[in-house]
mmCIF file as Biopython writes it, N, C-alpha, C and O atoms, coordinates in Angstrom:
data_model
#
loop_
_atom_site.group_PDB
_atom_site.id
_atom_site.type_symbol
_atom_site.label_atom_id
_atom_site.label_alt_id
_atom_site.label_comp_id
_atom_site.label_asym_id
_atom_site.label_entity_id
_atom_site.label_seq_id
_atom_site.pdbx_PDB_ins_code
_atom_site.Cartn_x
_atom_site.Cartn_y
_atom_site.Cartn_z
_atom_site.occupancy
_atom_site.B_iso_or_equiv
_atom_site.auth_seq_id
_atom_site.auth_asym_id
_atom_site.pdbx_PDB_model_num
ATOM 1   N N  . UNK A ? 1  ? 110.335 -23.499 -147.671 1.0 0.0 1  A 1 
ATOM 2   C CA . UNK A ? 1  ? 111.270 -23.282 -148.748 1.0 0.0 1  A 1 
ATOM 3   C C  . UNK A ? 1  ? 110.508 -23.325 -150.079 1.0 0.0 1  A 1 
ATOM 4   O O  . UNK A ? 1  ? 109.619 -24.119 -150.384 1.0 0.0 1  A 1 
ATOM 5   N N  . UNK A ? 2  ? 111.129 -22.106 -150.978 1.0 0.0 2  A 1 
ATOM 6   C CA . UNK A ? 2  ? 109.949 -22.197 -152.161 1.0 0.0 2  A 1 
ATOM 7   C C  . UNK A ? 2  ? 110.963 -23.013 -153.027 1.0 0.0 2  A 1 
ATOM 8   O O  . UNK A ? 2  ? 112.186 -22.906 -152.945 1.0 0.0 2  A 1 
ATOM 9   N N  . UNK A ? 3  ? 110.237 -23.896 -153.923 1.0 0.0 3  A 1 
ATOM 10  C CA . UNK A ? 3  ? 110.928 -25.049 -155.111 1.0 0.0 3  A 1 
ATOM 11  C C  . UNK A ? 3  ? 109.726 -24.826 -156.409 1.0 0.0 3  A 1 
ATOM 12  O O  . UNK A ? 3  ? 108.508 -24.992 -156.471 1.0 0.0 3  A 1 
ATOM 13  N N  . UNK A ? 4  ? 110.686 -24.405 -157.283 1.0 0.0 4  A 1 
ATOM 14  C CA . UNK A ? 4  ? 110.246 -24.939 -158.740 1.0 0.0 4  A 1 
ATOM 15  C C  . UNK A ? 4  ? 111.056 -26.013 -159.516 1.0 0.0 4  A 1 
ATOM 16  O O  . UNK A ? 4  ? 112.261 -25.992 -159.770 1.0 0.0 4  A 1 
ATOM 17  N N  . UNK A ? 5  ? 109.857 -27.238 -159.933 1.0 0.0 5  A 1 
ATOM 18  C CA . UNK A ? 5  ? 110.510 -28.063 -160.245 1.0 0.0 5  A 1 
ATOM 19  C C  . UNK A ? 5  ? 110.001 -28.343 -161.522 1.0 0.0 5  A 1 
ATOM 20  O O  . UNK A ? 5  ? 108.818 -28.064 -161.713 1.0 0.0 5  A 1 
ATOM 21  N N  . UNK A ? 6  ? 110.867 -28.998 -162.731 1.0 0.0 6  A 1 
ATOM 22  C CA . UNK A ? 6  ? 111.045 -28.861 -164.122 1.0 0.0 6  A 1 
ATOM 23  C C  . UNK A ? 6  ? 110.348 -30.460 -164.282 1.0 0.0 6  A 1 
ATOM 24  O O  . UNK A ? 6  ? 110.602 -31.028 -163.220 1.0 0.0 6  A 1 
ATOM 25  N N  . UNK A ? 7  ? 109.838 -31.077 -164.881 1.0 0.0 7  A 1 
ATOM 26  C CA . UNK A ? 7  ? 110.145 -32.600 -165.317 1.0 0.0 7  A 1 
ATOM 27  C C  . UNK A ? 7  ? 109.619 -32.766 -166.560 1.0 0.0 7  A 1 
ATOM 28  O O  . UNK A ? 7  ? 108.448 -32.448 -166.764 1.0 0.0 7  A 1 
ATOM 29  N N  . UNK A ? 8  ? 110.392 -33.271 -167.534 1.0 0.0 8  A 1 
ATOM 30  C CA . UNK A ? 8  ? 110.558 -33.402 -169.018 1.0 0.0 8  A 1 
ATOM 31  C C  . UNK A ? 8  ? 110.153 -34.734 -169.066 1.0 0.0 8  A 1 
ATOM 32  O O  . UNK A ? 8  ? 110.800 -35.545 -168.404 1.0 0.0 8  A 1 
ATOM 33  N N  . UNK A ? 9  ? 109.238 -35.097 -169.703 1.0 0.0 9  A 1 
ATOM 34  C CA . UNK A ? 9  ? 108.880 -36.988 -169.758 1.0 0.0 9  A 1 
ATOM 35  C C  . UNK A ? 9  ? 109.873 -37.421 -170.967 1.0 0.0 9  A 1 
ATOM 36  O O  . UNK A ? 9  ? 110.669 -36.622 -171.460 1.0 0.0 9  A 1 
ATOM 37  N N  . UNK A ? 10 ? 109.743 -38.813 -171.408 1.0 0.0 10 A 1 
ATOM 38  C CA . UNK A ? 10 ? 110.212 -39.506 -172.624 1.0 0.0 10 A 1 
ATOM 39  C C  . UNK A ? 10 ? 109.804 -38.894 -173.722 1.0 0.0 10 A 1 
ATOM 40  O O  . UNK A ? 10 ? 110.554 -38.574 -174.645 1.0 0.0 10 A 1 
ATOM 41  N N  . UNK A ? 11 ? 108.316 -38.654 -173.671 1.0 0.0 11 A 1 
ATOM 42  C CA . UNK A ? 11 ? 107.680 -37.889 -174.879 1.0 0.0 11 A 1 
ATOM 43  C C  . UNK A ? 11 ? 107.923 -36.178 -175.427 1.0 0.0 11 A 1 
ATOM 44  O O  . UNK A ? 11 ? 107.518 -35.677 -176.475 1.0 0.0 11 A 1 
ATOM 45  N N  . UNK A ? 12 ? 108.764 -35.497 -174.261 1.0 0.0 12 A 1 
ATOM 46  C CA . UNK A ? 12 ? 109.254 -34.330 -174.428 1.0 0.0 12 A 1 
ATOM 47  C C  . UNK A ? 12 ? 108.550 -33.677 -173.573 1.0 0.0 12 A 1 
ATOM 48  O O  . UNK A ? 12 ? 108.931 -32.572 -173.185 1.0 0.0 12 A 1 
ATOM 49  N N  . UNK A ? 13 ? 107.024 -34.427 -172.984 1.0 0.0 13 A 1 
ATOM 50  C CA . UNK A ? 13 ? 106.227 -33.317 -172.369 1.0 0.0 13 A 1 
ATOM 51  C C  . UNK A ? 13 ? 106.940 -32.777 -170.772 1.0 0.0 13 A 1 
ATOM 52  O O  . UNK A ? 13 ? 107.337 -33.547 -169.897 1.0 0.0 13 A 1 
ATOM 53  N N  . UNK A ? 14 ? 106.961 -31.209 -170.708 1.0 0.0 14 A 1 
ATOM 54  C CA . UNK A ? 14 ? 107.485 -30.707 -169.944 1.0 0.0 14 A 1 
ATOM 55  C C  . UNK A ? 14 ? 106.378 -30.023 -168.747 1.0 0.0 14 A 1 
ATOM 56  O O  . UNK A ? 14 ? 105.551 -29.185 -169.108 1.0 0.0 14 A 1 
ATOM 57  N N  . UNK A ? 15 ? 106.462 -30.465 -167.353 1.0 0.0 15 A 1 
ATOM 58  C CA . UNK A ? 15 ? 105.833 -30.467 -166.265 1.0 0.0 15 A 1 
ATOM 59  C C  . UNK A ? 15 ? 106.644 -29.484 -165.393 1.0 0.0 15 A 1 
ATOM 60  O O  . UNK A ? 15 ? 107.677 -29.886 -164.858 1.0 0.0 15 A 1 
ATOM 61  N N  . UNK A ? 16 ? 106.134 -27.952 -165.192 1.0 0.0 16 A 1 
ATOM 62  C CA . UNK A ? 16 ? 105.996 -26.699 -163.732 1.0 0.0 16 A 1 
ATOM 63  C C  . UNK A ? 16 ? 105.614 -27.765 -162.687 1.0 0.0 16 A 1 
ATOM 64  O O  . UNK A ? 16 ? 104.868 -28.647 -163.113 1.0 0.0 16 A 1 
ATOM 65  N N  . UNK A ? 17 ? 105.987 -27.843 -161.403 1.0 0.0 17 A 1 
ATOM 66  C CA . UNK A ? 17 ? 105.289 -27.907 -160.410 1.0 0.0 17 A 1 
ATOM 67  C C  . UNK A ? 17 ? 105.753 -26.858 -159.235 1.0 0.0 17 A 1 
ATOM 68  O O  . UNK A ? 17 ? 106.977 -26.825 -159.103 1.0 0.0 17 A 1 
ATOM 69  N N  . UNK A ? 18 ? 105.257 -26.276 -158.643 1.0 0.0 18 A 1 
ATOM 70  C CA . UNK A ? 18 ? 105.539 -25.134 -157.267 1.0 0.0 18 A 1 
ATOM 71  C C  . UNK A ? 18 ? 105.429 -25.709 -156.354 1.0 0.0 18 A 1 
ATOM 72  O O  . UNK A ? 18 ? 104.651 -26.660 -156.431 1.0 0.0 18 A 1 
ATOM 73  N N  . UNK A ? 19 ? 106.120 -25.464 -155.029 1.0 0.0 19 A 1 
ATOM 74  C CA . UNK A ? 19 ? 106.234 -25.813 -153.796 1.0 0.0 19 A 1 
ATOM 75  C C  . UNK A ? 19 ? 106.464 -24.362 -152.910 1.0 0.0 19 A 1 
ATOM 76  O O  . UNK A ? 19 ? 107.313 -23.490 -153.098 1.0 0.0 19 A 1 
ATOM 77  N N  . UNK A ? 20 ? 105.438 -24.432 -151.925 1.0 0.0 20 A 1 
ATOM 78  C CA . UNK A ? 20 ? 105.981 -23.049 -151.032 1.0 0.0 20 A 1 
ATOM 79  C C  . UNK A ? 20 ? 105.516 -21.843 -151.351 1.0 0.0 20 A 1 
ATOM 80  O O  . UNK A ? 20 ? 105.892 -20.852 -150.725 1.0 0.0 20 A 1 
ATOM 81  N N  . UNK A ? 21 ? 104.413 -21.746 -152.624 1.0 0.0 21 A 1 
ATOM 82  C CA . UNK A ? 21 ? 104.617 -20.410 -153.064 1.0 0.0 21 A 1 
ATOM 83  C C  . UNK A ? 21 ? 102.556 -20.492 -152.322 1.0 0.0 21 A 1 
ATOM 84  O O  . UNK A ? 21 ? 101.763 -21.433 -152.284 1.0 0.0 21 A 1 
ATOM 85  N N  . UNK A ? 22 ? 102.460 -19.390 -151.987 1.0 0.0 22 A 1 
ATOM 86  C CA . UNK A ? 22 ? 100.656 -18.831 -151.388 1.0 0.0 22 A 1 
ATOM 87  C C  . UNK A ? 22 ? 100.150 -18.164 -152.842 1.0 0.0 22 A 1 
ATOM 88  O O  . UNK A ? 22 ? 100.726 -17.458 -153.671 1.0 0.0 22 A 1 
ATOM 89  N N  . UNK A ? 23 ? 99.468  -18.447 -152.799 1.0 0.0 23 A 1 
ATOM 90  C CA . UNK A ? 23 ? 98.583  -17.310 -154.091 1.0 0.0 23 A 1 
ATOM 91  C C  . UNK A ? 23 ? 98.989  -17.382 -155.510 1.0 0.0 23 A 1 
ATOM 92  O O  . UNK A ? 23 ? 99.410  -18.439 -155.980 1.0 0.0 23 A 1 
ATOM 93  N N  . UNK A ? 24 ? 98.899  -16.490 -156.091 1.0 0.0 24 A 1 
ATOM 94  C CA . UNK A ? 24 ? 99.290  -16.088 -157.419 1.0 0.0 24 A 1 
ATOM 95  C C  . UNK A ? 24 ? 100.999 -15.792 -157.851 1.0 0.0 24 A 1 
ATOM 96  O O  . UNK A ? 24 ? 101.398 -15.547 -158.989 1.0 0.0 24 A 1 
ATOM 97  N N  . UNK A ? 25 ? 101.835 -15.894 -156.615 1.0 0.0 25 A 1 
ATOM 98  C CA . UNK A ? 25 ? 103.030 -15.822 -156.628 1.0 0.0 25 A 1 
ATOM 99  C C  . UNK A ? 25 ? 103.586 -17.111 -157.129 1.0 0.0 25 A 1 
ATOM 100 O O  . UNK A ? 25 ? 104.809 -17.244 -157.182 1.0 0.0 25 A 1 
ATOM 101 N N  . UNK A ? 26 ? 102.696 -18.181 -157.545 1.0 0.0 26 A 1 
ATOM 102 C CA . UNK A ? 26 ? 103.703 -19.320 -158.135 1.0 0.0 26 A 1 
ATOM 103 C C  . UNK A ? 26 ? 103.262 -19.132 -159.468 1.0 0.0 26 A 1 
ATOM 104 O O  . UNK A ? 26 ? 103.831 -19.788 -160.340 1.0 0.0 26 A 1 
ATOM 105 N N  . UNK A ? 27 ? 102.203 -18.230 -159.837 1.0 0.0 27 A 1 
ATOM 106 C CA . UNK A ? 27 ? 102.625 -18.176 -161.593 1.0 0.0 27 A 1 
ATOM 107 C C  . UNK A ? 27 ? 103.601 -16.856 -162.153 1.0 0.0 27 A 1 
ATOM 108 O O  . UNK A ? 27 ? 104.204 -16.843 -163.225 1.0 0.0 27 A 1 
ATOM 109 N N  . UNK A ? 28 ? 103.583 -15.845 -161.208 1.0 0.0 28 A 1 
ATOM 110 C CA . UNK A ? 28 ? 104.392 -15.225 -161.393 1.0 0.0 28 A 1 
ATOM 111 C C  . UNK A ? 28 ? 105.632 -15.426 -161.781 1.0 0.0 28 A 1 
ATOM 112 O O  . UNK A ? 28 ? 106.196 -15.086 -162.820 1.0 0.0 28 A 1 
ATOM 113 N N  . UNK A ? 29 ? 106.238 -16.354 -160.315 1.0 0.0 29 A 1 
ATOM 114 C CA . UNK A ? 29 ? 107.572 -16.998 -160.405 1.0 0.0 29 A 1 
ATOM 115 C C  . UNK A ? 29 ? 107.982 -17.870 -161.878 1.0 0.0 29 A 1 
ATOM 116 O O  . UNK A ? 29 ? 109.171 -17.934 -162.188 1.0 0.0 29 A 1 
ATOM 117 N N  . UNK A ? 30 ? 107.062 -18.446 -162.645 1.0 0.0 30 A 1 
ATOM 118 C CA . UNK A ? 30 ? 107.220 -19.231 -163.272 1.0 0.0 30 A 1 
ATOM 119 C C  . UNK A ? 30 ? 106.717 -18.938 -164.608 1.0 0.0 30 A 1 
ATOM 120 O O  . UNK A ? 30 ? 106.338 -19.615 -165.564 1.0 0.0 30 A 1 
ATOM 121 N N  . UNK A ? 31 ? 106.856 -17.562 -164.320 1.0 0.0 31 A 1 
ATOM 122 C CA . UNK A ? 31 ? 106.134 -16.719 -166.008 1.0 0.0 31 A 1 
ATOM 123 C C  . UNK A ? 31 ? 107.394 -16.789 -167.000 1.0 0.0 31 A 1 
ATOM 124 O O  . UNK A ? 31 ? 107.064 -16.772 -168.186 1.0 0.0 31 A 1 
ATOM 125 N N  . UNK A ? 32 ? 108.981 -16.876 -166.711 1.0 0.0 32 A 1 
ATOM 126 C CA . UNK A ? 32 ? 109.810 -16.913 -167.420 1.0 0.0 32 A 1 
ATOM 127 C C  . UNK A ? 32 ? 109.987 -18.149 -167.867 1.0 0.0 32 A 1 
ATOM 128 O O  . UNK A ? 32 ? 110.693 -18.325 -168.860 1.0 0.0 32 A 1 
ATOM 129 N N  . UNK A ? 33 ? 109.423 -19.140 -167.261 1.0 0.0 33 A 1 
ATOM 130 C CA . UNK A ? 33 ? 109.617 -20.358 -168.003 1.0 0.0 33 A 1 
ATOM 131 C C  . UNK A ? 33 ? 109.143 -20.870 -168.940 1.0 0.0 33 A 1 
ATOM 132 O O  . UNK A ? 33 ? 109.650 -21.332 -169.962 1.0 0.0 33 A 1 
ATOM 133 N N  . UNK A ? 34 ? 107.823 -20.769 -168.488 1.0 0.0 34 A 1 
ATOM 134 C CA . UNK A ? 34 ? 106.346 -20.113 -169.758 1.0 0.0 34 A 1 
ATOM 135 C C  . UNK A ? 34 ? 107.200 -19.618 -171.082 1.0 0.0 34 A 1 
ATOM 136 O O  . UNK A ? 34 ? 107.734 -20.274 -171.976 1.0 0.0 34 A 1 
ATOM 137 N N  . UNK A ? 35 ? 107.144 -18.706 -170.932 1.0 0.0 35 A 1 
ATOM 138 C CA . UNK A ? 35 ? 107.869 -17.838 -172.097 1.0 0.0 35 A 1 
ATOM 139 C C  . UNK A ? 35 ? 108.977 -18.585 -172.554 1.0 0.0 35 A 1 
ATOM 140 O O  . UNK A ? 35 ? 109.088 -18.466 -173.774 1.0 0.0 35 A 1 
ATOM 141 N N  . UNK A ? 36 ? 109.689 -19.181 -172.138 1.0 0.0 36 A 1 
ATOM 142 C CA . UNK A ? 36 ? 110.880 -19.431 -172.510 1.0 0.0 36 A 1 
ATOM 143 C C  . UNK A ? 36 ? 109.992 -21.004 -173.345 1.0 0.0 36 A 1 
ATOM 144 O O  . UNK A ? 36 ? 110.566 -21.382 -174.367 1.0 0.0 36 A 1 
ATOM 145 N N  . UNK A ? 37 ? 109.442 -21.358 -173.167 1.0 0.0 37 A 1 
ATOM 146 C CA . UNK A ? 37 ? 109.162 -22.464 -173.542 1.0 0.0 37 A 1 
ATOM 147 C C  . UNK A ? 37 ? 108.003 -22.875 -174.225 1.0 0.0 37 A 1 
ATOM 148 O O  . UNK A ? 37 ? 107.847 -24.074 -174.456 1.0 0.0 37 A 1 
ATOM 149 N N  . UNK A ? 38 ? 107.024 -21.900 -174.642 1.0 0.0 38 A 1 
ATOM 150 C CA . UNK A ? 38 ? 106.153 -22.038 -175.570 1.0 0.0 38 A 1 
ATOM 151 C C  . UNK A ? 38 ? 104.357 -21.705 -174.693 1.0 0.0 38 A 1 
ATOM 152 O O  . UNK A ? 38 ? 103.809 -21.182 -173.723 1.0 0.0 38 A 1 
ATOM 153 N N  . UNK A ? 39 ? 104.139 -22.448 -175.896 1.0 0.0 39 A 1 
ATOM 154 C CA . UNK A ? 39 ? 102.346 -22.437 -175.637 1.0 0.0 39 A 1 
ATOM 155 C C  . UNK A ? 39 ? 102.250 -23.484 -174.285 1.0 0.0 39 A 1 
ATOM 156 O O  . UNK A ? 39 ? 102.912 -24.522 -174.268 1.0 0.0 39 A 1 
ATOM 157 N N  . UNK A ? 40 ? 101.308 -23.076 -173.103 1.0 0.0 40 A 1 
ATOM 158 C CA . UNK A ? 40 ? 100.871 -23.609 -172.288 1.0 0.0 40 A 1 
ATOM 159 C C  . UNK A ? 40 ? 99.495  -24.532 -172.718 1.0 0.0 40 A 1 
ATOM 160 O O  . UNK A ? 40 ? 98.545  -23.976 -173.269 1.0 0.0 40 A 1 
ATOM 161 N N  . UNK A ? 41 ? 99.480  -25.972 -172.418 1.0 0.0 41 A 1 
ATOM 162 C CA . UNK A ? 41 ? 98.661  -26.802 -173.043 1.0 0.0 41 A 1 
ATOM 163 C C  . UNK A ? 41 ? 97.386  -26.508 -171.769 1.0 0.0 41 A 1 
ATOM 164 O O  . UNK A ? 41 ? 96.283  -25.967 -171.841 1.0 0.0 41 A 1 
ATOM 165 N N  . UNK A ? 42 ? 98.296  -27.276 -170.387 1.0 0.0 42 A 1 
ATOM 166 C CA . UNK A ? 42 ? 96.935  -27.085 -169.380 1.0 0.0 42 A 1 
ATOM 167 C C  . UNK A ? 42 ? 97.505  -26.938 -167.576 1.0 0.0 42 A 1 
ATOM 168 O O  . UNK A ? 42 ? 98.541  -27.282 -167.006 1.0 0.0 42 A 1 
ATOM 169 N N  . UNK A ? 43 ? 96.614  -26.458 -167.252 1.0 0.0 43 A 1 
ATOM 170 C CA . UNK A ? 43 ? 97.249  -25.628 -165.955 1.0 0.0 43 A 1 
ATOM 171 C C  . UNK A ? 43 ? 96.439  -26.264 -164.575 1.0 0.0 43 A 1 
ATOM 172 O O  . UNK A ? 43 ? 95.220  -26.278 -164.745 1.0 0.0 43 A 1 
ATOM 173 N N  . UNK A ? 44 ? 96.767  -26.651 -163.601 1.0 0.0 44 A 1 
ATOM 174 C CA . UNK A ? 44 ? 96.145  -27.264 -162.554 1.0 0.0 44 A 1 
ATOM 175 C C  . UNK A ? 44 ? 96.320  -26.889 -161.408 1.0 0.0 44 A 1 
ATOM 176 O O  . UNK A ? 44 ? 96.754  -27.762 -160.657 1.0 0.0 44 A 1 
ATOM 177 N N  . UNK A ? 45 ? 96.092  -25.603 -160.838 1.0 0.0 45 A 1 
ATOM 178 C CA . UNK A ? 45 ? 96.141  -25.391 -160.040 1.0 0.0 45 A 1 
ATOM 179 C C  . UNK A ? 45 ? 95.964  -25.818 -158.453 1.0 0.0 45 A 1 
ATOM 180 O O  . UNK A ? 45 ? 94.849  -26.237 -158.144 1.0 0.0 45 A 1 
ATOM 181 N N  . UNK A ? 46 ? 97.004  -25.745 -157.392 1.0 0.0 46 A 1 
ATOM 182 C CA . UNK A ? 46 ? 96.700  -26.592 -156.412 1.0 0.0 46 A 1 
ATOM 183 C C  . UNK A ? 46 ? 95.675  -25.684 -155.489 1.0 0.0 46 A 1 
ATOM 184 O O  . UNK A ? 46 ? 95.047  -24.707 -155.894 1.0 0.0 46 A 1 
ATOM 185 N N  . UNK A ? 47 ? 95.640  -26.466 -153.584 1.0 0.0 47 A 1 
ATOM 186 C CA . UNK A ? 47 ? 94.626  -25.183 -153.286 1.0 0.0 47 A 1 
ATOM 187 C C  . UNK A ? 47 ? 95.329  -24.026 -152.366 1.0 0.0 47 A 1 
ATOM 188 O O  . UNK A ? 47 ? 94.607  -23.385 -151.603 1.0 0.0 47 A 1 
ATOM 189 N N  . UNK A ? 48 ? 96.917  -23.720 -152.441 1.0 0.0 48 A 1 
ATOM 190 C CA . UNK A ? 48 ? 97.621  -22.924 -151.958 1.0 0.0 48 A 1 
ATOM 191 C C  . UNK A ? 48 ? 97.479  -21.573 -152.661 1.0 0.0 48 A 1 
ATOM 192 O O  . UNK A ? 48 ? 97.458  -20.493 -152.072 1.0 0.0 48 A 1 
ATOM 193 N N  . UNK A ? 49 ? 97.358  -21.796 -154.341 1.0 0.0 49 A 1 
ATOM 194 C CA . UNK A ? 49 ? 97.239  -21.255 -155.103 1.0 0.0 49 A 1 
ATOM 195 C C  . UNK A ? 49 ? 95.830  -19.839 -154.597 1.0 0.0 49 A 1 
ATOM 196 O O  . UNK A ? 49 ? 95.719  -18.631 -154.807 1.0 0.0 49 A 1 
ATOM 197 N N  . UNK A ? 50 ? 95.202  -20.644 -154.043 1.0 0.0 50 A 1 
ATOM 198 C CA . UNK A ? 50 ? 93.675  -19.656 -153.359 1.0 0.0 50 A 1 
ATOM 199 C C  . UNK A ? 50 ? 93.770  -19.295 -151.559 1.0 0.0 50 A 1 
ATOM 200 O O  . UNK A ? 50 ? 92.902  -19.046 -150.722 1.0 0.0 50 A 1 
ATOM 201 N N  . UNK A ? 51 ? 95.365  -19.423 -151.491 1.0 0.0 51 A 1 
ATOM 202 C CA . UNK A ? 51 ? 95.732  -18.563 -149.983 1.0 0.0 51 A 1 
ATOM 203 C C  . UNK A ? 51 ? 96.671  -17.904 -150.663 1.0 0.0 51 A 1 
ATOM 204 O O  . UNK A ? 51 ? 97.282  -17.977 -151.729 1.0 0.0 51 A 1 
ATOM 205 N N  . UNK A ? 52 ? 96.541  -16.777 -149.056 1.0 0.0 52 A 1 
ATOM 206 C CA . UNK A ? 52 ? 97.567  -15.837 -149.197 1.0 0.0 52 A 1 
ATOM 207 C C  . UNK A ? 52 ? 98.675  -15.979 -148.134 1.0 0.0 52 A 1 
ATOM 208 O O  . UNK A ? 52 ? 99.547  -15.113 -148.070 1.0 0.0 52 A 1 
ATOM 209 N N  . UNK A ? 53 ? 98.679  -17.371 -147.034 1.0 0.0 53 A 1 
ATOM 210 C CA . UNK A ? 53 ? 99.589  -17.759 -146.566 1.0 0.0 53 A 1 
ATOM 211 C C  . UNK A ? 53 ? 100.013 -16.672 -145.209 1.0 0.0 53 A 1 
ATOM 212 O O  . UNK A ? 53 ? 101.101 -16.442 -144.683 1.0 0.0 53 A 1 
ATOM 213 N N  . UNK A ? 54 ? 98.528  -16.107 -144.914 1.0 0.0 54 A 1 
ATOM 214 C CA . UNK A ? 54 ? 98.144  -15.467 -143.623 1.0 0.0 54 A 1 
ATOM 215 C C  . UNK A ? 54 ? 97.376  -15.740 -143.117 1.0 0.0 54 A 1 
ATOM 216 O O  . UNK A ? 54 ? 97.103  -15.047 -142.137 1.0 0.0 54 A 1 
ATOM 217 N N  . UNK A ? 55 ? 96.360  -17.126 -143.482 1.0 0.0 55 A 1 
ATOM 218 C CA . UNK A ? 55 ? 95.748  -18.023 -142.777 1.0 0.0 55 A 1 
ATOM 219 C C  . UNK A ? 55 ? 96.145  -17.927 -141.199 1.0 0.0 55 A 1 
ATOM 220 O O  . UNK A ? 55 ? 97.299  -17.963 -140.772 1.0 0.0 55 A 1 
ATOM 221 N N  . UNK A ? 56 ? 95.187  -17.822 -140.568 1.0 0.0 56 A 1 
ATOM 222 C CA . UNK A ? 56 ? 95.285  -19.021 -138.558 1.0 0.0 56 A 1 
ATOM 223 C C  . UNK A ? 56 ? 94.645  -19.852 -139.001 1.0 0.0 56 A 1 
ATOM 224 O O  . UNK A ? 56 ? 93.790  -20.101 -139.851 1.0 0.0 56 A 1 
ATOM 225 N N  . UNK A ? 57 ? 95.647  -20.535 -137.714 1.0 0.0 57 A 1 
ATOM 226 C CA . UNK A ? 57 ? 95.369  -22.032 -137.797 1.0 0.0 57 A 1 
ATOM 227 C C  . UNK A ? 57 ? 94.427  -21.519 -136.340 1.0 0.0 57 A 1 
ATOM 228 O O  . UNK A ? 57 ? 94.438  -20.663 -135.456 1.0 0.0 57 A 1 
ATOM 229 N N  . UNK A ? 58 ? 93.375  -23.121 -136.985 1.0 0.0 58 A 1 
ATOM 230 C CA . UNK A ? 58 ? 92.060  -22.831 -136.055 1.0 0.0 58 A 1 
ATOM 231 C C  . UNK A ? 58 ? 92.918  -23.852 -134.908 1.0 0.0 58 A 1 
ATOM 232 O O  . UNK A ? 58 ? 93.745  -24.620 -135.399 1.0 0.0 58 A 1 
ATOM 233 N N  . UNK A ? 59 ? 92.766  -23.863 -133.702 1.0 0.0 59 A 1 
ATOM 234 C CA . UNK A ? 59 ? 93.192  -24.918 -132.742 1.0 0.0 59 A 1 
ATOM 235 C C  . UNK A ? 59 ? 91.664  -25.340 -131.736 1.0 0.0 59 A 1 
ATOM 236 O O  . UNK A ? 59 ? 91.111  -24.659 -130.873 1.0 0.0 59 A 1 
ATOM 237 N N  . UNK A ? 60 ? 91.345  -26.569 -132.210 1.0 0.0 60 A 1 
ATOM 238 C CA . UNK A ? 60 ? 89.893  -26.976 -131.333 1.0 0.0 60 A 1 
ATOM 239 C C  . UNK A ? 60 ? 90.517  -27.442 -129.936 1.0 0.0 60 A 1 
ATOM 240 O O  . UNK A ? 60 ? 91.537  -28.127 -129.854 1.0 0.0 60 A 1 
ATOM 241 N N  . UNK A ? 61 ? 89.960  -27.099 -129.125 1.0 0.0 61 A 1 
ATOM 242 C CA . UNK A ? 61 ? 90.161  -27.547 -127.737 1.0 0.0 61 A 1 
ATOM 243 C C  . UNK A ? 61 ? 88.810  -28.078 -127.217 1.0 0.0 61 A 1 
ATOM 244 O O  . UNK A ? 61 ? 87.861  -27.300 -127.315 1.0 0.0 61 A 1 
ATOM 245 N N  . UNK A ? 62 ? 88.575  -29.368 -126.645 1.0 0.0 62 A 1 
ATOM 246 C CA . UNK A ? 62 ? 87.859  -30.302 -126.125 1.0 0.0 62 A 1 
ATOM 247 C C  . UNK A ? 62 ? 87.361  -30.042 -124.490 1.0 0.0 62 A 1 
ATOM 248 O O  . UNK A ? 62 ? 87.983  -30.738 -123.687 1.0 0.0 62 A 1 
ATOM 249 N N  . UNK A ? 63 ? 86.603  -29.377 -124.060 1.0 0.0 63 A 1 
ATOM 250 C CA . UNK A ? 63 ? 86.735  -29.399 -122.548 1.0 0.0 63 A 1 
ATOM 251 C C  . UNK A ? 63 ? 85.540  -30.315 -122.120 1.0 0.0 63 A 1 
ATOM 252 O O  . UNK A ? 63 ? 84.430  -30.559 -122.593 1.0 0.0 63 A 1 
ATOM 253 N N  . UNK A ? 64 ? 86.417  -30.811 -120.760 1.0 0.0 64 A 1 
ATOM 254 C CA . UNK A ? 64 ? 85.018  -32.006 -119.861 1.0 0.0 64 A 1 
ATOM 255 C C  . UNK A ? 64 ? 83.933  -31.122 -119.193 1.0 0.0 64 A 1 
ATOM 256 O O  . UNK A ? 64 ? 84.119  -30.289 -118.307 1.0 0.0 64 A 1 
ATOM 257 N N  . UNK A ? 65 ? 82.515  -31.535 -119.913 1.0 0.0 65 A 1 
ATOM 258 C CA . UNK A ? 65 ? 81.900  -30.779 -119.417 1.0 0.0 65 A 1 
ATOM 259 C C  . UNK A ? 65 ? 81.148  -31.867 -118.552 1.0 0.0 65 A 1 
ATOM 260 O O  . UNK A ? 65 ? 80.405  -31.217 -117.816 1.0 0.0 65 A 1 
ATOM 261 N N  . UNK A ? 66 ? 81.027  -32.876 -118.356 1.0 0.0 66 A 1 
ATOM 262 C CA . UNK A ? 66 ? 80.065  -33.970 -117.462 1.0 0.0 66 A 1 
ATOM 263 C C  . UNK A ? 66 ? 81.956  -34.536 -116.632 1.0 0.0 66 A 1 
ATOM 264 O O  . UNK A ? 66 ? 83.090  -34.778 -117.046 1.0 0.0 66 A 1 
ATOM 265 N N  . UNK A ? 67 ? 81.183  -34.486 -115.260 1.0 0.0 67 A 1 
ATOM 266 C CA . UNK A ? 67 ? 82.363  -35.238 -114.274 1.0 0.0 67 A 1 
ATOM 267 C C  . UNK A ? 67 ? 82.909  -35.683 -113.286 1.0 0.0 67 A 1 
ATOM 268 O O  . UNK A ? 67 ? 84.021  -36.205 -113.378 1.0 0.0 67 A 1 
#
């Protein structure tokens, strides 16, 4: 499930965070908020941000080779 979530501190400072989104699709999503809300101070990208969420999953399998 994709989530954008807002959080405004005491001091006014206002916090994007993305959930769910692969790649470059969570700044996209969140380009109207941007805008709506001024100058961007600083940006932290997580490491979903550098998939495209077509990853395999590797699966290691263990076999007995002495027995």
């Amino acid at each position: 499930m994709k989530q954008v979530i807002v959080d405004i501190t005491d001091d006014g400072e206002i916090k994007i965070e993305t959930r769910g989104f692969h790649g470059k699709s969570c700044i996209e999503e969140t380009k109207f908020l941007k805008d709506l809300l001024g100058k961007e101070i600083s940006q932290q990208l997580t490491p979903a941000y550098y998939t495209t969420g077509k990853e395999k999953t590797c699966i290691k399998k263990h076999l007995p080779l002495c027995g």
